[in-house]
C-alpha positions in Angstrom: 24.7 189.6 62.8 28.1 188.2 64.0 28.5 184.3 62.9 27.9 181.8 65.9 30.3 179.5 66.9 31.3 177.5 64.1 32.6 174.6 65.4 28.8 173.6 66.2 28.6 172.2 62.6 31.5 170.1 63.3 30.1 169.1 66.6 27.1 168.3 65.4 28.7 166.7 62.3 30.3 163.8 64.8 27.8 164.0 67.1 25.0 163.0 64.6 27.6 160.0 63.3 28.6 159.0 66.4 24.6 158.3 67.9 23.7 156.7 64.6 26.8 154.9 65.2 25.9 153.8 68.4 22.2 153.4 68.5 22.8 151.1 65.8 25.4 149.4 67.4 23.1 148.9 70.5 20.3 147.6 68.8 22.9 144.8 67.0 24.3 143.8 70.9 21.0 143.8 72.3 19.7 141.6 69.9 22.5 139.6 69.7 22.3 139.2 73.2 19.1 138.0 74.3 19.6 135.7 71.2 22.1 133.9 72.5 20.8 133.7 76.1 18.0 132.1 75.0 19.7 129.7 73.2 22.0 129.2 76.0 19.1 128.6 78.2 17.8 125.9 75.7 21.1 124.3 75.8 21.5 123.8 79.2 17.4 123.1 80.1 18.3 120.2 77.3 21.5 119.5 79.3 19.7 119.3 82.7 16.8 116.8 81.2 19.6 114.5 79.5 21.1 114.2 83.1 17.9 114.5 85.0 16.3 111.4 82.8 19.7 109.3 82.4 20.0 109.9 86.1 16.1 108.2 87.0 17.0 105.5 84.5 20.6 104.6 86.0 18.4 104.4 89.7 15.9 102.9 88.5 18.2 100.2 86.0 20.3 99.5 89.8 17.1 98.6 91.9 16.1 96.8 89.1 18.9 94.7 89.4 18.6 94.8 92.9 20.5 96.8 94.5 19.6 98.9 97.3 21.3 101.4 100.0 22.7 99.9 103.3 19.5 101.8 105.2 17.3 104.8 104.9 19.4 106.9 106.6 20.6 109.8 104.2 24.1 109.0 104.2 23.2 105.7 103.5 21.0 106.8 100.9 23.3 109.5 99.7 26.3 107.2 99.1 23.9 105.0 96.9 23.0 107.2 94.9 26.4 108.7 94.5 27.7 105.3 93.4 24.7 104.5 91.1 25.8 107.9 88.9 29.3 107.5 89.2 28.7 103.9 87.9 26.6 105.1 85.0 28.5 105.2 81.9 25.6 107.2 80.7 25.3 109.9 83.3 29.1 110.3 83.3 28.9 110.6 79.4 26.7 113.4 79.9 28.3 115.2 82.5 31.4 115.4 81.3 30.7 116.2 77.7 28.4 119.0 78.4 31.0 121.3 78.8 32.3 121.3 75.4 28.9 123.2 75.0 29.2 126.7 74.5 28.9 129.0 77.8 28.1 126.0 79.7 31.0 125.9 82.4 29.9 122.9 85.2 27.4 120.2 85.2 26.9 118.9 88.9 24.2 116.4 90.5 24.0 117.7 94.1 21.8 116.3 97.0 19.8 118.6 99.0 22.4 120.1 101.2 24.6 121.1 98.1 26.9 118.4 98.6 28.2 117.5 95.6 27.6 113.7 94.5 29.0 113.5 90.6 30.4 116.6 88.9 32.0 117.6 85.4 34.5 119.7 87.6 36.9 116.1 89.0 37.6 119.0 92.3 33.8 119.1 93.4 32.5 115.6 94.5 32.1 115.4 98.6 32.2 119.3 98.8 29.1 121.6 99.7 28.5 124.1 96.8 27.4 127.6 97.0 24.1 128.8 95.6 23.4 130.6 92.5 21.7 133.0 90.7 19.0 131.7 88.6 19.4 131.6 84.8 16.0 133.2 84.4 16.7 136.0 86.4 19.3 137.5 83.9 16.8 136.2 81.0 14.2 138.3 82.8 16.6 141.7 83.5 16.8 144.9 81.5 19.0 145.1 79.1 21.2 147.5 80.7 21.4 145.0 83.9 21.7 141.8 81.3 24.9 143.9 79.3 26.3 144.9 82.9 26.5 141.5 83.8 28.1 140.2 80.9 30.7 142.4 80.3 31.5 142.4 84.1 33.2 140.8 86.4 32.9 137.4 85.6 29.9 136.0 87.2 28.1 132.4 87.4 24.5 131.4 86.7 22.5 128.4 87.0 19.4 126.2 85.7 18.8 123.5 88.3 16.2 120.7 87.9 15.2 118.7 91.7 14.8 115.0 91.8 13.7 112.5 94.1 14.7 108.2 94.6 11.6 107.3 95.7 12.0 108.7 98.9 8.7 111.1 98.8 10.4 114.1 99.0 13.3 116.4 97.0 16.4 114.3 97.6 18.8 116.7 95.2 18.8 118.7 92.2 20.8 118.3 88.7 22.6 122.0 88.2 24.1 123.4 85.3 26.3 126.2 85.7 26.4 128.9 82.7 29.3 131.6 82.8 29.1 135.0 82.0 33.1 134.8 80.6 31.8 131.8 78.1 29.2 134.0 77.1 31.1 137.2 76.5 33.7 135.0 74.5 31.3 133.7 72.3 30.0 136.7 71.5 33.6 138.4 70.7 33.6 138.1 67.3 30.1 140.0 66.3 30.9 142.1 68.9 34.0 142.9 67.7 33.0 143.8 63.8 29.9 146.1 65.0 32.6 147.8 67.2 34.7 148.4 63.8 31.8 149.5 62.3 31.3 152.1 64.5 34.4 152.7 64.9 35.4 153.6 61.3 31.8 156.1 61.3 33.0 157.9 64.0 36.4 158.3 62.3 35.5 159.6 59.1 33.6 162.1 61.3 36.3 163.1 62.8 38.5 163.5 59.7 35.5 165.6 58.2 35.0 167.5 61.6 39.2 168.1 61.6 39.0 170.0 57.8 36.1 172.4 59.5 38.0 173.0 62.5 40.7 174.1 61.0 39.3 177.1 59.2 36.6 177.7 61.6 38.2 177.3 65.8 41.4 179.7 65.6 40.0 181.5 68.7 40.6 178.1 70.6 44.7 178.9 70.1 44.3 181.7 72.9 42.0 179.8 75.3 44.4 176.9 74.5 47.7 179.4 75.8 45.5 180.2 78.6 45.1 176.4 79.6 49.2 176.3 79.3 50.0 179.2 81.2 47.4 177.7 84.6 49.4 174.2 84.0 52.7 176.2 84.4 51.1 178.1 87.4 50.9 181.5 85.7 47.2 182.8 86.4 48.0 186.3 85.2 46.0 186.6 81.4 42.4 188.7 80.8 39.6 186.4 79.0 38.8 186.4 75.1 36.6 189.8 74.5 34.4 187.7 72.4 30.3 187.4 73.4 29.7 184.0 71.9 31.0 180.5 73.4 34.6 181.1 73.0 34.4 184.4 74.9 32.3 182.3 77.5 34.7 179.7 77.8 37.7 182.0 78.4 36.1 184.0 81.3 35.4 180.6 83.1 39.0 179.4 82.4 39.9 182.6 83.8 37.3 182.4 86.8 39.1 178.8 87.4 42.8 180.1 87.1 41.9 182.0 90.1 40.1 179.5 91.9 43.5 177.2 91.4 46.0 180.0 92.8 43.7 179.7 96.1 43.3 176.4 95.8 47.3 176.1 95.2 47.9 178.7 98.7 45.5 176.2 100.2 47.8 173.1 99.3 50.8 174.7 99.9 49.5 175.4 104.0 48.3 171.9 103.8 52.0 170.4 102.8 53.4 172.3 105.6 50.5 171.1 108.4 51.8 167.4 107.1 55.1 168.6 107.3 54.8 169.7 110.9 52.6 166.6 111.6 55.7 164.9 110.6 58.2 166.5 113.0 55.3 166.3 115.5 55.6 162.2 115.0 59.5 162.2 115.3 58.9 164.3 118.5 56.4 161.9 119.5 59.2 158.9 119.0 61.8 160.8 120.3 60.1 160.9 123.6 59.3 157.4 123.8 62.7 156.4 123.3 63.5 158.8 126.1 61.2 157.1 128.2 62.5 153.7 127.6 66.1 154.8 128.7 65.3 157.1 131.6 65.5 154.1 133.6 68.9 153.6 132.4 70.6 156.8 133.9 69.1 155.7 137.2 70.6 151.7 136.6 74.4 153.3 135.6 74.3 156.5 138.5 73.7 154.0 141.3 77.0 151.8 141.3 78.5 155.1 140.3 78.1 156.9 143.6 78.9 154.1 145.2 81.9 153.5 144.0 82.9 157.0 144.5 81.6 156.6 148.4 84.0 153.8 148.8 86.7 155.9 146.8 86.5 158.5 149.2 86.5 155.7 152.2 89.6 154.1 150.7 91.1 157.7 150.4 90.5 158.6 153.8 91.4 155.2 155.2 95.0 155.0 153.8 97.2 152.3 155.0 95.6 152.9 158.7 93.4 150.2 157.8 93.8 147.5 155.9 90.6 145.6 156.6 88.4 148.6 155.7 90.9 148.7 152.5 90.3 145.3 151.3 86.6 145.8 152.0 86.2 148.8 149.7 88.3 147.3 146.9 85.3 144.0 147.2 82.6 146.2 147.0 84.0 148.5 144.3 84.8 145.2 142.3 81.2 144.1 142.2 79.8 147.4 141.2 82.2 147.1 138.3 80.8 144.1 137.3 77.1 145.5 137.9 78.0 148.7 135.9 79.5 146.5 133.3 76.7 144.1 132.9 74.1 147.2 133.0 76.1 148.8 130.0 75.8 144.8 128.4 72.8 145.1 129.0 71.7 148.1 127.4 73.8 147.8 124.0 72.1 144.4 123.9 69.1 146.8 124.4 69.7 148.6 121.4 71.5 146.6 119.1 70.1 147.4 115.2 67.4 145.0 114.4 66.4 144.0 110.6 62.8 143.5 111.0 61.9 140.7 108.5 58.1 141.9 107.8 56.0 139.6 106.1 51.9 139.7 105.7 50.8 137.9 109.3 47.5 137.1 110.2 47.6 138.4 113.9 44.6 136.2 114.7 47.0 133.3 113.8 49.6 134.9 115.7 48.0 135.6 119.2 46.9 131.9 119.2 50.1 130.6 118.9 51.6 133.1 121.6 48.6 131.9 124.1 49.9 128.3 123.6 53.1 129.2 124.2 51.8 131.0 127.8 49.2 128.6 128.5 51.3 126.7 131.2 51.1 129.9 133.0 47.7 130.4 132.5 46.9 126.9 133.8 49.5 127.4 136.7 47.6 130.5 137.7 44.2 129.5 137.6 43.5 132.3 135.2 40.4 132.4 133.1 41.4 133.4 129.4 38.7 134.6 127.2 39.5 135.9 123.7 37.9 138.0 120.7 40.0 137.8 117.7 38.4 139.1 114.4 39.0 136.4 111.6 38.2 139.0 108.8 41.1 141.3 109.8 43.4 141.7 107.0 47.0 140.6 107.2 49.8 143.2 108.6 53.1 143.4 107.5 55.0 142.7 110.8 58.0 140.6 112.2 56.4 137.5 113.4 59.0 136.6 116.1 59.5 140.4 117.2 55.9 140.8 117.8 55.0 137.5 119.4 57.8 138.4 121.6 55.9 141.7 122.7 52.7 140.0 123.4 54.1 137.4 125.5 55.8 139.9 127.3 52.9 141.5 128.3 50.6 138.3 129.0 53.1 136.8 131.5 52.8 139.9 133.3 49.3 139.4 133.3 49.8 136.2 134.9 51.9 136.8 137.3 49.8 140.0 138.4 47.1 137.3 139.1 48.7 135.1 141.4 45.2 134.2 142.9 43.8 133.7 139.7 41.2 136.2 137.6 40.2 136.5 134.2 42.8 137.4 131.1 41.1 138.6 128.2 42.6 139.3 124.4 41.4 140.9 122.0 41.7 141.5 118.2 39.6 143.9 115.9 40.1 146.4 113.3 39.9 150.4 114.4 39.6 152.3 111.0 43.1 151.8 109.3 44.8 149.7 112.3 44.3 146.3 114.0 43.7 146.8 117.8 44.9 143.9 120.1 43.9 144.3 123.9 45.4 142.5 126.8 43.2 142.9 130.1 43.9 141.0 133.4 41.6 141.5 136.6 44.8 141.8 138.6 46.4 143.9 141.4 46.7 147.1 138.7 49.3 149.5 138.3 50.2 152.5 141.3 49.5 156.0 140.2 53.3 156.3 141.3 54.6 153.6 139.0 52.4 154.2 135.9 55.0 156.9 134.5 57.9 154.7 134.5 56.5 150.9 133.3 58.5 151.7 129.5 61.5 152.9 131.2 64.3 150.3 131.0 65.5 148.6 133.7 62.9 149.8 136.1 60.8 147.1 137.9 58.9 146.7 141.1 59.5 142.7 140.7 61.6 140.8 142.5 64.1 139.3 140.4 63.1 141.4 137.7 65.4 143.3 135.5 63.0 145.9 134.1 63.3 144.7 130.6 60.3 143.2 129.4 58.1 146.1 128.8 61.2 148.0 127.7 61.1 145.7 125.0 57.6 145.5 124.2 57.4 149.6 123.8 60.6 149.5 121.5 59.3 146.6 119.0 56.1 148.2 118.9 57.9 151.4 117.9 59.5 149.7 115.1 56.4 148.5 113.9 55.4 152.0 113.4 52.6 151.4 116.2 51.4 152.5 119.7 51.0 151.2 122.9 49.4 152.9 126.1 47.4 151.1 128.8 44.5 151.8 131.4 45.0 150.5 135.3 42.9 150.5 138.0 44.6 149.7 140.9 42.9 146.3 142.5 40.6 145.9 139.2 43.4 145.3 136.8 45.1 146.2 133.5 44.2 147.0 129.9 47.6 147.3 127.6 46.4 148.3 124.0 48.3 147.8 121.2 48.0 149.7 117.5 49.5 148.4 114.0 48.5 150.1 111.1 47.1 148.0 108.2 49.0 147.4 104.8 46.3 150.0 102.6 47.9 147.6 99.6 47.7 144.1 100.7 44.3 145.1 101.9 43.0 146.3 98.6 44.0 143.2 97.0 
């Protein structure tokens, strides 16, 4: 009968070590534990009724001497009792020395809307606290929960004791504040010699476990070749023609080696979809910048043909007539000085700009860009309305750039509600991007004009220099976000704007 896999004897070798190891090692945190929990619970239960008791006395000692509050009002009586403590060499004595307790990390005396009357924390008194988990809950918690929340994230639990004045009802409670971090240090030391303990089993299992290997797992050198040649992307081997466990495990590594060269087809189709969804967002900016300087052809061809009309006037005139010749040399002087402060106009247009991105909260931002435009607002009779989501995290954006975009497009809200309507902005979070939404109930966009809004230079204002929007398209490009709208003509405009969030600054 062909010997079975021989490195079971040095599996079960470590394995048998190792549990010993650790059951033991469980039993000695466990109890160590719950021991120290409940003597940190006595601790602070003796904490709370040396403040809870000093705390009657120093009231009581102060209307003995006959002192009172101003009224019965609760401030009035809150601000007694605030001074009584704080006056109290005793309770202050207390309070402040029970920290150097061990695990004990506050001592507070709060009324009975949290607010904080004397504290061992000098940061806390005036401020509302936030509740906390009972004490006894942890006490009462499996030991898997009570070990989870120990050597977790640091967390903060607390035996509180109510009092009254007098009053006839619960005018506060005394709270002591026990840290899970105080806790876990105190118990570093024992922790830290069981985990030698264990630690030193488990090696001299291993060193044992080594000596048995080494005679008994040469078969593993082939399935360990096999292993080398799928990291270097070979898959091209046959399997061990064993019929115990190592033969086993080499016809699965096998099975997976071919599993991986799909799987490695698969990524390579994937990297070029990305690729191409790449090229595809180049394409995409491309276009809009083609959009934005459409209108510019259209602003440089127009004093261009004119001045070639008047060319061929001035041609045809001659010397025959010199009123017609001073007349075209006017008019082709002015469409100089148009073409020339179109071209200005344009490399101003597209000048480099060094975004200076810093974490914004666009919240923040949109309220200080309405007070900048609430003149207009006012001026206009225009109803603003907003929904701006506090919680959104902060974007990585050029402040000035960007507030320069949205007031861009909320004076054009204003102004397309000359009678007055209802502007409305908007702030929330779409997956990985913040959404802001500008909406005006005004005269809307013409089907005919709704192509051309982005192009520079093209405007159906009078006055206007087809700029603005321009503007706002390109510094939204630069943000690496989108704009596109929605118009109804004689309902209004939506103009929504996409920034993708920082994944990083979120995170943290």
């Amino acid at each position: 009968m062909p010997l079975r896999l021989k490195t079971k004897l040095t599996l079960a070798l470590s394995l048998l070590v190792l549990a010993v190891a650790t059951a033991v090692s469980g039993v000695y945190l466990a109890t160590l534990l719950q021991q120290e929990l409940r003597q940190t619970e006595e601790r602070a239960q003796d904490v709370v009724r040396q403040v809870f008791f000093q705390a009657q006395q120093a009231l009581e000692d102060a209307a003995a001497e006959g002192n009172a509050p101003a009224s019965t009002a609760p401030d009035d009586l809150r601000e007694y009792v605030r001074a009584v403590l704080e006056e109290d060499a005793g309770v202050t004595r207390i309070v402040s020395g029970a920290t150097e307790v061990q695990a004990i990390y506050e001592v507070t005396v709060t009324d009975h809307r949290g607010v904080v009357l004397i504290s061992s924390d000098p940061a806390l008194p005036g401020r509302a606290v936030s509740e906390r988990a009972p004490l006894q809950a942890l006490l009462q918690a499996s030991l898997w929960r009570q070990l989870r929340v120990v050597y977790g994230p640091p967390e903060v639990f607390e035996i509180r004791q109510p009092f009254d004045i007098g009053s006839g009802g619960r005018f506060g409670d005394v709270r002591v504040a026990i840290s899970t971090a105080l806790l876990r240090e105190k118990l570093r030391s024992e922790v830290s010699q069981a985990t030698l303990l264990a630690l030193g089993a488990v090696l001299i299992s291993t060193l044992l476990a080594s000596v048995v290997s080494h005679l008994a797992l040469s078969p593993l050198k082939k399935i360990s070749d096999q292993l080398d040649r799928i990291a270097a992307g070979r898959f091209d081997f046959e399997p061990l023609r064993r019929h115990d466990e190592l033969g086993l495990v080499s016809t699965k590594i096998t099975q997976l080696s071919l599993q991986l060269r799909e799987r490695a087809l698969l990524t390579q189709e994937e990297r070029a979809l990305e690729r191409i969804r790449a090229q595809m967002h180049v394409l995409d900016r491309l276009a809009g910048l083609a959009r934005i300087t459409a209108g510019a052809a259209h602003e440089v061809k127009n004093p261009l043909n004119s001045m070639r009309l008047w060319l061929e006037n001035l041609k045809s005139s001659g010397s025959e007539s010199p009123q017609m010749q001073q007349q075209a040399v006017q008019i082709l002087d002015k469409e100089i000085e148009r073409l020339d402060r179109v071209v200005k106009r344009l490399l101003e247009f597209y000048r480099p700009v060094e975004l200076l991105l810093e974490p914004t909260r666009l919240d923040d931002l949109l309220r200080s860009t309405l007070e900048l435009v609430r003149p207009q607002i006012e001026n206009a009779g225009v109803e603003l309305v907003t929904e701006l989501e506090e919680a959104l995290p902060p974007v990585r954006v050029d402040r000035e750039l960007l507030k320069q975009a949205v007031l861009n497009l909320l004076l054009n809200a204003c102004e397309a509600m000359a009678t007055g309507g209802q502007l409305r902005v908007v702030l929330r979070r779409t997956a990985n991007a913040a959404e802001i939404l500008i909406s005006d109930t005004g005269r809307g966009i013409p089907p005919e004009h709704r192509e051309r809004i982005f192009q520079l230079f093209f405007t159906t204002k009078p006055g206007g220099n087809g700029v603005g929007l321009a503007t706002t398209y390109r510094i939204v490009m630069l943000h690496n976000g989108s704009i596109d709208f929605t118009s109804e003509v004689g309902r209004g405009t939506t103009f929504r704007i996409e920034l993708p969030l920082d994944t990083h600054d979120a995170a943290a």
